[in-house]
N, C-alpha and C positions, 0 to 999 in steps of 0.2 A: 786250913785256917792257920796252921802254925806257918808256914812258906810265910803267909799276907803277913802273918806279924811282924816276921823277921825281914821282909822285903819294906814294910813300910816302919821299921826301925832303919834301915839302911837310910831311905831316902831322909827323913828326920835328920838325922847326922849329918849327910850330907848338905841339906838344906842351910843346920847352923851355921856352916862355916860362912855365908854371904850375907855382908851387912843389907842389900835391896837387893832386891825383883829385879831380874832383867825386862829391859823394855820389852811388852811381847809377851812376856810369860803367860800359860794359861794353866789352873787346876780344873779337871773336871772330876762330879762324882756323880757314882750311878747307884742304879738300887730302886727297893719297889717306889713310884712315884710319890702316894703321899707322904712317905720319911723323905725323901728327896726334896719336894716341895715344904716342908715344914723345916730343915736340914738350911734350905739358902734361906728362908724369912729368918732366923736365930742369926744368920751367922751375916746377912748385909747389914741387919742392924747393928751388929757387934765389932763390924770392922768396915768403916767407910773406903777403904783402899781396895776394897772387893766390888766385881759390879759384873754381872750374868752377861756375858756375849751370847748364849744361847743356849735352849733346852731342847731334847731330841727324844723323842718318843722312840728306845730301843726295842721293844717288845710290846706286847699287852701290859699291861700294869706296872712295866717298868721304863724307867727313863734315865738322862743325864743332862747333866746341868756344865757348862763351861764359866767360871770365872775367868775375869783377867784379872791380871794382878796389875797394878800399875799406882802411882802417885806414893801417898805414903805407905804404902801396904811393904810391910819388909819379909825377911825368909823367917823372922819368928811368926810372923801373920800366919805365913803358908804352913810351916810346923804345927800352931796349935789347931787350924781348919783341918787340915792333916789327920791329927790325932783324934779331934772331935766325928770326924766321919767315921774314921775304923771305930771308934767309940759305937758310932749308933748303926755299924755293922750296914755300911755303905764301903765301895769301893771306891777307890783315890787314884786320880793317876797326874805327875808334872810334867809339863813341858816349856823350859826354860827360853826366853825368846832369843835370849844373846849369848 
């Protein structure tokens, strides 16, 4: 637990420093499915620059969801969804398009 903290404080940091999302970029987060699914309804409402490219059934009871980032969704968008997942004890991971 302590690594994920300290590994998703790294990317955080690194995240502020760009004022947009590269075109392409994707977040995905995993974990048991109904925090998951409960996890994107909170958080597409909250941030129109988010929109699911797809969910994956990794397991029995557990899944992952791929956002893309794109329009106006900026790297503070991706920093507080960021935060918000390690918050409800989901796994986070970026993949920058550009």
């Amino acid at each position: 637990m302590h690594f994920r903290a300290r590994a998703a404080a790294i990317c955080i940091l690194a995240l502020a420093g760009c004022t947009q999302s590269s075109p392409g970029s994707s977040l995905s987060v995993s974990g048991p499915s109904a925090e998951v699914e409960r996890f994107v309804r909170t958080q597409v409402e909250r941030r129109p620059g988010l929109s699911v490219a797809g969910t994956q059934q990794t397991a029995p009871g557990e899944s992952r969801v791929t956002f893309t980032v794109a329009g106006p969704a900026t790297s503070e968008d991706v920093a507080e969804v960021s935060k918000a997942a390690i918050a409800a004890r989901l796994s986070v991971s970026f993949t920058s398009g550009g």
